[in-house]
DSSP file (Angstrom, degrees, kcal/mol; ACC not computed):
  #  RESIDUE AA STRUCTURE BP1 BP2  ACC     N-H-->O    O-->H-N    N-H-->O    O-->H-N    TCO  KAPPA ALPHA  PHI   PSI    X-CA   Y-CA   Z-CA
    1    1 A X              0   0    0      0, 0.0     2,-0.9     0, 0.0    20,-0.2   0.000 360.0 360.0 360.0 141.6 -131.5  -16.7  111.4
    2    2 A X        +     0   0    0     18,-0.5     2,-1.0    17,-0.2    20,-0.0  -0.762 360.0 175.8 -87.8  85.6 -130.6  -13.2  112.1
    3    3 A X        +     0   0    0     -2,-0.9     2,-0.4     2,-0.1    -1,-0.1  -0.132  53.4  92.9-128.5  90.9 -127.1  -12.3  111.9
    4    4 A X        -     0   0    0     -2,-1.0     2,-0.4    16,-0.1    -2,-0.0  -0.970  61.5-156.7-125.9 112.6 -127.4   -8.9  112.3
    5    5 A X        -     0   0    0     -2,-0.4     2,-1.6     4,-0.0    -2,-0.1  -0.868  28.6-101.9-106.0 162.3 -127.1   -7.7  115.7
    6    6 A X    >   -     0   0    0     -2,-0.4     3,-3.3     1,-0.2     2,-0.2  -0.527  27.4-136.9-101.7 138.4 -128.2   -5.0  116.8
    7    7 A X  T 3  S+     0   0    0     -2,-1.6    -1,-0.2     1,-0.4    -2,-0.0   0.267  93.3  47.2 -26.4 -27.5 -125.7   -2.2  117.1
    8    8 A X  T 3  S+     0   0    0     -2,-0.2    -1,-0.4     2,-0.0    -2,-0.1   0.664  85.9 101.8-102.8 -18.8 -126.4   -0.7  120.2
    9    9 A X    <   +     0   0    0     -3,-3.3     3,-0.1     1,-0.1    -4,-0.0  -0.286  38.8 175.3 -55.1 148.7 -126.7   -3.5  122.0
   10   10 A X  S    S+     0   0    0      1,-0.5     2,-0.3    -2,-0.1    42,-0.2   0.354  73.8  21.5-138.3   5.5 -123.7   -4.5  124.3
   11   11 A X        -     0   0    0     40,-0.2    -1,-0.5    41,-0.1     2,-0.4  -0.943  57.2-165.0-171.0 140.2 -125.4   -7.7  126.0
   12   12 A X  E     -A   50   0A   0     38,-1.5    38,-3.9    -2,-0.3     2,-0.2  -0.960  20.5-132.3-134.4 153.0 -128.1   -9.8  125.1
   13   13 A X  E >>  -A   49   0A   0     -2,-0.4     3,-1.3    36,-0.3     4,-1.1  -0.573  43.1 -87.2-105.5 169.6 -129.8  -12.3  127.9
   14   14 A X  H 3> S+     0   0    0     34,-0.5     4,-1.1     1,-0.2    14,-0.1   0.519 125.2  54.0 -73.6 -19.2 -130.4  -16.2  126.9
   15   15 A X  H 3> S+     0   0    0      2,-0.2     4,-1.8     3,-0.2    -1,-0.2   0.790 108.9  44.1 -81.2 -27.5 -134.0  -15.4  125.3
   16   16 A X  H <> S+     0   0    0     -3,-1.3     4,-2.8     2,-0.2    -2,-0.2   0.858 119.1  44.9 -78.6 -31.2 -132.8  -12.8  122.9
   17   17 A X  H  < S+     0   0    0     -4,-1.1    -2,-0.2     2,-0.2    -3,-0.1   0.904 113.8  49.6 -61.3 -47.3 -129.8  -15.1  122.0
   18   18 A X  H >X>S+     0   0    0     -4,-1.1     5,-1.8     2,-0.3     4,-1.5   0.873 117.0  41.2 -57.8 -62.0 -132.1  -18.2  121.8
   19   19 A X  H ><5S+     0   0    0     -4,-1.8     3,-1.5     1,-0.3    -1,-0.2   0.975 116.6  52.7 -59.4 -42.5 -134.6  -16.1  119.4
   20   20 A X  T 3<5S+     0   0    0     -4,-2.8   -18,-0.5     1,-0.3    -1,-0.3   0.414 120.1  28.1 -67.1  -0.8 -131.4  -14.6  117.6
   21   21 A X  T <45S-     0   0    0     -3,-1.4    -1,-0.3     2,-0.2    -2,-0.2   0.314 107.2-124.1-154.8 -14.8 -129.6  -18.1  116.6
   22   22 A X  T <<5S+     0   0    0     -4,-1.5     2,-0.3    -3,-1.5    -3,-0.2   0.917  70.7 120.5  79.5  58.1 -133.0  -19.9  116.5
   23   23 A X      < -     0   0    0     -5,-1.8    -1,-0.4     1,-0.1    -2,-0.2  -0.894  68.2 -99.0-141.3 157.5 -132.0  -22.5  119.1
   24   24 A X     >  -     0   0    0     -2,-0.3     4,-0.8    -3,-0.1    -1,-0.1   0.069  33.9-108.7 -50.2 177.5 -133.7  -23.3  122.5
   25   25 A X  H >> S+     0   0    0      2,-0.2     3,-1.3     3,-0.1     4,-0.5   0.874 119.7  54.2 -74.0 -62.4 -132.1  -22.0  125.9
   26   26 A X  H 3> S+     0   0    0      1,-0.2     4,-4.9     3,-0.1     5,-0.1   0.907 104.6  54.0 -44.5 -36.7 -131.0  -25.7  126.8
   27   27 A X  H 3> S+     0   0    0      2,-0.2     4,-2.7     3,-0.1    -1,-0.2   0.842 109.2  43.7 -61.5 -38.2 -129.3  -25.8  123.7
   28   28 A X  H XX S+     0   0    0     -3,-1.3     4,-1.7    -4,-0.8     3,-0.5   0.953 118.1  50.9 -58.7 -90.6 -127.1  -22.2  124.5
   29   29 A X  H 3X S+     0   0    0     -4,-0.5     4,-1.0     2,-0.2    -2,-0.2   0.631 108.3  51.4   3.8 -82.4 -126.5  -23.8  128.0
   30   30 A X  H >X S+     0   0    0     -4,-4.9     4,-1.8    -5,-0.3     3,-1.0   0.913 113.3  40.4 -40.5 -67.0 -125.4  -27.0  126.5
   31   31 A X  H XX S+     0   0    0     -4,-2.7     4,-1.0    -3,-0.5     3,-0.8   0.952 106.9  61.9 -55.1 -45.2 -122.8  -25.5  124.2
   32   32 A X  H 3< S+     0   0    0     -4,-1.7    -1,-0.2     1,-0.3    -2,-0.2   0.715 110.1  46.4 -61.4 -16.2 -121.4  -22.6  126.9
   33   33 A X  H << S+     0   0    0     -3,-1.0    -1,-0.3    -4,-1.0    -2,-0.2   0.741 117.4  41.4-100.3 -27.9 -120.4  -25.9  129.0
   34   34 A X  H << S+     0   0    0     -4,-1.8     2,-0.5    -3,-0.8    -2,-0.2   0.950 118.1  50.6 -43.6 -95.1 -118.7  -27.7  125.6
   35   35 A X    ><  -     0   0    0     -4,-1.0     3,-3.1     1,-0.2    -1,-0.2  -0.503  63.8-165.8 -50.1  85.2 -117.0  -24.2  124.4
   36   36 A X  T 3  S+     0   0    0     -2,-0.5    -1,-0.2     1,-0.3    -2,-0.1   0.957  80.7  76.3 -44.8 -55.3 -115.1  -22.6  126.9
   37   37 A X  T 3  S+     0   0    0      1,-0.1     2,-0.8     2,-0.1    -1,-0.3   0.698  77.5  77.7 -49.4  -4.6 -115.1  -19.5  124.5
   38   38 A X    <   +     0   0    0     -3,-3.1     2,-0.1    -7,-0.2    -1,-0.1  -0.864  58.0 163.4-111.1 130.7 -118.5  -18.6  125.3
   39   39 A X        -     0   0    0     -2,-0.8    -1,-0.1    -6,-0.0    -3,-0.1  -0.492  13.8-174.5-133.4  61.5 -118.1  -17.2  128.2
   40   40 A X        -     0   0    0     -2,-0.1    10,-0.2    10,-0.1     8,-0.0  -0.151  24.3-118.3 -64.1 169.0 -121.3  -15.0  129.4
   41   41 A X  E     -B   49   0A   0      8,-1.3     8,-1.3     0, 0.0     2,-0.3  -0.132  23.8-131.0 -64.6-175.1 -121.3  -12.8  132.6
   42   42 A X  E     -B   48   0A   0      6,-0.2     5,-0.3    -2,-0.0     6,-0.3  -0.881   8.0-131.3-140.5 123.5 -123.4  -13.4  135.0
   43   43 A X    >   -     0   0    0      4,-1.7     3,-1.4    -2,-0.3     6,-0.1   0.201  41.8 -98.6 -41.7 172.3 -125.9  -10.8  137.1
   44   44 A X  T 3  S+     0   0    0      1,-0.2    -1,-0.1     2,-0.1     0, 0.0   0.911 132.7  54.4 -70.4 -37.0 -126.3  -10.7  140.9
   45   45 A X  T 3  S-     0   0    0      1,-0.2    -1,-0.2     2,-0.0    -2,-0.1   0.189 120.7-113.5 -93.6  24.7 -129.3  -12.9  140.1
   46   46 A X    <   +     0   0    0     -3,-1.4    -1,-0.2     1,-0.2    -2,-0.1   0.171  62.6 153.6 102.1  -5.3 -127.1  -15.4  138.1
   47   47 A X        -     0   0    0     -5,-0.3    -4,-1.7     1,-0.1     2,-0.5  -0.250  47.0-122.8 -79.5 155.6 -128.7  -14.6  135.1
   48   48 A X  E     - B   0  42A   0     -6,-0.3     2,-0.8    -8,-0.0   -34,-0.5  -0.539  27.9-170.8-108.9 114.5 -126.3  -15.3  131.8
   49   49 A X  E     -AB  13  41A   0     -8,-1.3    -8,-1.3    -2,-0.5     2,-0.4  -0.856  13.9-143.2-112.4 140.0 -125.8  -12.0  129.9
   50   50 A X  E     -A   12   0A   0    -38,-3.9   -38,-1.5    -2,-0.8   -10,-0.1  -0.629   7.1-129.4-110.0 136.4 -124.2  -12.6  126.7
   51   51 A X     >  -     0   0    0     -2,-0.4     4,-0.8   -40,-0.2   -40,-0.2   0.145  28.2-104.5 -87.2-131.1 -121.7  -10.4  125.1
   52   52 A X  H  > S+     0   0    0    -42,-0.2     4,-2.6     2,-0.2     5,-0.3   0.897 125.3  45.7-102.0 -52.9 -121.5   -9.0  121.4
   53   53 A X  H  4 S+     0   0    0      1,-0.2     4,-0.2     2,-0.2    -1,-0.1   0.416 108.5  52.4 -88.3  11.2 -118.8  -11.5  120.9
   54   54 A X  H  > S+     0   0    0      2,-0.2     4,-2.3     3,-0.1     3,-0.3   0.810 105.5  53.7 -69.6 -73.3 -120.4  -14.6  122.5
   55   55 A X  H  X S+     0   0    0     -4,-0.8     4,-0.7     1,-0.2    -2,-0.2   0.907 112.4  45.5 -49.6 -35.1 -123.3  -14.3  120.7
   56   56 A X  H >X S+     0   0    0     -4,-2.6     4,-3.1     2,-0.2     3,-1.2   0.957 107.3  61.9 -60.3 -45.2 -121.0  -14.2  117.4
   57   57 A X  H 3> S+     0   0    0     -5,-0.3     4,-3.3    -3,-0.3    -2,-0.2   0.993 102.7  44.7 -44.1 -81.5 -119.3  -16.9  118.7
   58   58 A X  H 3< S+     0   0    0     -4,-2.3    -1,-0.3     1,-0.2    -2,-0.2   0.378 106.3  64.4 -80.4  20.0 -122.2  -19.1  118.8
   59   59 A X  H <X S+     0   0    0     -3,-1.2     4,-1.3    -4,-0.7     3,-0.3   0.858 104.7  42.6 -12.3-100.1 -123.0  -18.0  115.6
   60   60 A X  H  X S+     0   0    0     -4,-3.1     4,-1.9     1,-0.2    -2,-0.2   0.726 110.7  53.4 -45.0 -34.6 -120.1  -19.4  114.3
   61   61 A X  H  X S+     0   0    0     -4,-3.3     4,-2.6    -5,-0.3    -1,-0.2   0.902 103.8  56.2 -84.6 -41.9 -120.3  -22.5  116.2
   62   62 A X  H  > S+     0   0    0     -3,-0.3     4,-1.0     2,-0.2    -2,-0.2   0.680 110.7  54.5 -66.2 -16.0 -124.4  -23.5  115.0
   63   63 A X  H  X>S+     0   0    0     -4,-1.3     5,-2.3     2,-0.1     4,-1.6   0.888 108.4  38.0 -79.7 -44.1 -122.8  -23.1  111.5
   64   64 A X  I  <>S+     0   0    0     -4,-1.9     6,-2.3    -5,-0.2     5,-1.0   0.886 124.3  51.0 -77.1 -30.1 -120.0  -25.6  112.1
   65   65 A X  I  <5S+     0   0    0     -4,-2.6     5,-0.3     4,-0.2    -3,-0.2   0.997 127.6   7.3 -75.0 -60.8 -122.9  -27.6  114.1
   66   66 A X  I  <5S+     0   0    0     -4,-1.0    -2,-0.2    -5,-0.2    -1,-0.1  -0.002 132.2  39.4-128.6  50.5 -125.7  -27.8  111.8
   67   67 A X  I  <5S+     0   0    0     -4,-1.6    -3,-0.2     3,-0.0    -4,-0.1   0.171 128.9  37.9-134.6 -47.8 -125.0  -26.4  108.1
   68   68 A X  I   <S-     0   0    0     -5,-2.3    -4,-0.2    -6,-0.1    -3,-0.1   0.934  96.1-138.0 -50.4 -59.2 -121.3  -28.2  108.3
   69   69 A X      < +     0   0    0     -5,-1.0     2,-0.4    -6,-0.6    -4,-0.2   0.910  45.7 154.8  82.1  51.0 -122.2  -31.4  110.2
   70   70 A X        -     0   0    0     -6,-2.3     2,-0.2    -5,-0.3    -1,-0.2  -0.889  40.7-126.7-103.2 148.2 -119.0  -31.1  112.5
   71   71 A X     >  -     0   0    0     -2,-0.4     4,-4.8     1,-0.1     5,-0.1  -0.589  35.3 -92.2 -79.0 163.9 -119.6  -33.0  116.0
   72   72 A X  T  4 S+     0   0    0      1,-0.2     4,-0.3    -2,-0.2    -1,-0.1   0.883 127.4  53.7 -45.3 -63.4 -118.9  -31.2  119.0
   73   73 A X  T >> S+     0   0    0      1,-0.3     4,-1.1     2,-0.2     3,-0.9   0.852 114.1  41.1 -72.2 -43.1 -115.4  -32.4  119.1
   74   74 A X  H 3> S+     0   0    0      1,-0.2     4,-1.9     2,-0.2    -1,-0.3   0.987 108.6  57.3 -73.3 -31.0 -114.6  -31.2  115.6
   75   75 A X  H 3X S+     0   0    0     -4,-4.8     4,-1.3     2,-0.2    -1,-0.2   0.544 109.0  46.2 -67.3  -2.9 -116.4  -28.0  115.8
   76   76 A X  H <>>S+     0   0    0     -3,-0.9     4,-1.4    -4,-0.3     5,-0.7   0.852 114.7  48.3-108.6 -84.7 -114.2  -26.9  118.8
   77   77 A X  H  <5S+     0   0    0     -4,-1.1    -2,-0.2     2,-0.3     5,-0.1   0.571 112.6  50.4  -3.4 -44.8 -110.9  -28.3  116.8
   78   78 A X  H >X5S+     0   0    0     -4,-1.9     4,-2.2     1,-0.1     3,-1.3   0.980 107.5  53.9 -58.2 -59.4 -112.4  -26.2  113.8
   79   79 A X  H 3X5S+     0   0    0     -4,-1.3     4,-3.0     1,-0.3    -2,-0.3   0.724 110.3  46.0 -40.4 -42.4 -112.6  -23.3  116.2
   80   80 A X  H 3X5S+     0   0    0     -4,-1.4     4,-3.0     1,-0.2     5,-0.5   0.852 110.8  48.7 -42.8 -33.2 -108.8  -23.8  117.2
   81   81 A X  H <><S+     0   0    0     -3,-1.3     4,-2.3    -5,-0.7    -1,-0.2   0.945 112.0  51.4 -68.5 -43.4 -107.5  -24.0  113.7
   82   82 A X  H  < S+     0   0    0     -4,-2.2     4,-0.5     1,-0.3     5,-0.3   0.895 114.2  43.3 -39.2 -80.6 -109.6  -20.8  113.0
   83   83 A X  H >X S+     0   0    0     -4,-3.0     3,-1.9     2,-0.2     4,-1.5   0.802 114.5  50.8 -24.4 -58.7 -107.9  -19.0  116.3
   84   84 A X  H >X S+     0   0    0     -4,-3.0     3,-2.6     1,-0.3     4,-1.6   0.953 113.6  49.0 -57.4 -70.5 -104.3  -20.4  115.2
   85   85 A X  H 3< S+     0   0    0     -4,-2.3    -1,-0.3    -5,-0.5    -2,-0.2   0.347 111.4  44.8  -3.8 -49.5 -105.1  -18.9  111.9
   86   86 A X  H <> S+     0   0    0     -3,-1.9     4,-0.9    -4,-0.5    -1,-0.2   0.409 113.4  48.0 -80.3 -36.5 -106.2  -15.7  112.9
   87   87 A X  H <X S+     0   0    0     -3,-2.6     4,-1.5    -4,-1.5    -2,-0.2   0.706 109.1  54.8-103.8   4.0 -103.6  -15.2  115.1
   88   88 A X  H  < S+     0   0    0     -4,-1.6     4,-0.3     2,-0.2    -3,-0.1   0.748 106.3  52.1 -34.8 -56.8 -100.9  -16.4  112.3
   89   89 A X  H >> S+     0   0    0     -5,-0.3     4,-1.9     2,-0.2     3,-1.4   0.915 110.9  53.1 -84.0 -30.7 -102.1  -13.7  109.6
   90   90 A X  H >X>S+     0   0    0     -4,-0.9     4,-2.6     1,-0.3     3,-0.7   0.980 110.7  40.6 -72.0 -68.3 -101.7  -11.2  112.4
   91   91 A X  H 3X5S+     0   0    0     -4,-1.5     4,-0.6     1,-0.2    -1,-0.3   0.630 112.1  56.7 -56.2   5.1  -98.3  -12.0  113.2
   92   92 A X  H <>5S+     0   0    0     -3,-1.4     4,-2.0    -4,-0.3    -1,-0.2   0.883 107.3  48.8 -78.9 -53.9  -97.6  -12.4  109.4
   93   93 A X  H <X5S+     0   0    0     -4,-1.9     4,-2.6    -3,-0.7     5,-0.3   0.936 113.6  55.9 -79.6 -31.0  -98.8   -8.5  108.7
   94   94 A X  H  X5S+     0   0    0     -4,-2.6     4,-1.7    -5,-0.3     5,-0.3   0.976 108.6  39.2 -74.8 -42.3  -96.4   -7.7  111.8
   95   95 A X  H  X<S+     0   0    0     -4,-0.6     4,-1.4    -5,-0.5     5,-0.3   0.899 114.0  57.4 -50.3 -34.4  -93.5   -9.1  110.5
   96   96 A X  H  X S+     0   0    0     -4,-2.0     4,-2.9     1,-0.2    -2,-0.2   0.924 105.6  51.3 -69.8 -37.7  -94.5   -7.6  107.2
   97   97 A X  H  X S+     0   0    0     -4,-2.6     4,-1.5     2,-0.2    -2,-0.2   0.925 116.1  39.4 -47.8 -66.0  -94.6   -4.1  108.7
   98   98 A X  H  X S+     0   0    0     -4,-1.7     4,-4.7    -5,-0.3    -1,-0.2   0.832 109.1  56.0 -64.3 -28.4  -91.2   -4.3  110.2
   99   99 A X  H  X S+     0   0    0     -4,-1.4     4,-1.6    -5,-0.3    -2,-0.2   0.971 110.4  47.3 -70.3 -70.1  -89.6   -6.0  107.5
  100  100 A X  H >< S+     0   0    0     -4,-2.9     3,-1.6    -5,-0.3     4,-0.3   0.889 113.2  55.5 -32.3 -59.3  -91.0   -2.8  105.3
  101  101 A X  H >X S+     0   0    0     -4,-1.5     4,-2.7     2,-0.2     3,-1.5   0.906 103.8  51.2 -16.8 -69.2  -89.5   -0.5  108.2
  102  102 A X  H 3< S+     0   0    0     -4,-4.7     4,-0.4     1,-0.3    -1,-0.2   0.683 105.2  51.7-105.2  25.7  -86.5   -1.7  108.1
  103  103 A X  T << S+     0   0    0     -4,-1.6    -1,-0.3    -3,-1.6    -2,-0.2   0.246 110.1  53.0-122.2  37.7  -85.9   -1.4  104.3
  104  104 A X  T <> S+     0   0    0     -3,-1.5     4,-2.7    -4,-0.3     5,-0.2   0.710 107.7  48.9 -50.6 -63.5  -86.9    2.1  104.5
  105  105 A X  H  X S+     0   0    0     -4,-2.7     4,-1.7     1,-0.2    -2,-0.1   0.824 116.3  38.9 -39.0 -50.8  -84.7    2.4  106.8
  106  106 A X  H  > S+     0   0    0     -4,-0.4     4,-2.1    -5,-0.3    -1,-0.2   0.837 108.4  67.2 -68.6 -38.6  -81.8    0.6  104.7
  107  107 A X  H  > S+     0   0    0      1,-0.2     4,-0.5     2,-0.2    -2,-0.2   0.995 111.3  31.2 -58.9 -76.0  -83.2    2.4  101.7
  108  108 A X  H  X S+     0   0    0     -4,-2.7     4,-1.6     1,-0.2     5,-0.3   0.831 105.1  64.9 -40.9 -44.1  -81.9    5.7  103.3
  109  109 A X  H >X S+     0   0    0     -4,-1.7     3,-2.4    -5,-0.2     4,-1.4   0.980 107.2  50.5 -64.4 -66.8  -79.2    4.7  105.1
  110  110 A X  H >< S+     0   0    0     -4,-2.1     3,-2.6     1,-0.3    -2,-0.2   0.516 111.9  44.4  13.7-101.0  -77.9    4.0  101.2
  111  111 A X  H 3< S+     0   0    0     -4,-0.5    -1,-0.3     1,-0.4     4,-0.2   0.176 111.8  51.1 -61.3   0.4  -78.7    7.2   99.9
  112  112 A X  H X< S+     0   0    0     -3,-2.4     3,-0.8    -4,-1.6    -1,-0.4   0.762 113.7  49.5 -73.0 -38.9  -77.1    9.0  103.2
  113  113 A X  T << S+     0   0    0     -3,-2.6    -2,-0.2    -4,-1.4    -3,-0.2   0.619 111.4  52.6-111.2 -18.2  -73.7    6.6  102.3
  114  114 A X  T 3         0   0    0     -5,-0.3    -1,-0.3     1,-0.2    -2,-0.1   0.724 360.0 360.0 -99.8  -3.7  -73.8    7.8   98.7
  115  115 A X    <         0   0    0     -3,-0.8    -1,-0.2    -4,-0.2    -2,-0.2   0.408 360.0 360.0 -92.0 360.0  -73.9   11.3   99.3
């Protein structure tokens, strides 16, 4: 499996994905109706163009499918915990940011009150 994309690309169509992830077409198909998170566009002539972060996406999801050995139900459950996760540590470094901020802020205010 390739997972490397390539850099300039900004859409890949269902054959390039297929080659890239080493699965059939039906098989992409199948999962994009599972995962709501793969979510390709579509052309005036229907055709499923996939973005940079689709294609990662289902990546991530053929690992949890067949190196993991999750079913479809867990491997959308991993994906959740993952999201929650992700969006967790972010709001952790933002609290951590402000929290720094405002003992700078107290730090000075001190050394202002001692002078």
């Amino acid at each position: 499996m390739n997972d490397v994309l390539p850099p300039e690309k900004a859409y890949f169509r269902i054959s390039e994905v297929s080659r890239i992830l080493g699965v059939e077409p039906s098989v992409l198909r199948y999962w994009e109706s599972e995962f709501k998170s793969v979510r390709p566009v579509r052309t005036k002539a229907d055709q499923r163009l996939y973005r940079r972060q689709d294609v990662q996406e289902l990546m991530t999801i053929k690992t949890l499918l067949y190196e993991e050995f999750f079913t479809i139900k867990g491997a959308k459950r991993q994906l959740l915990l993952r999201k929650r996760g992700r969006e967790a540590q972010a709001g952790e470094t933002d609290t951590a940011r402000k929290l720094a901020e405002i003992k700078t802020g107290l730090t000075q205010l001190r050394e202002w009150l001692k002078e």
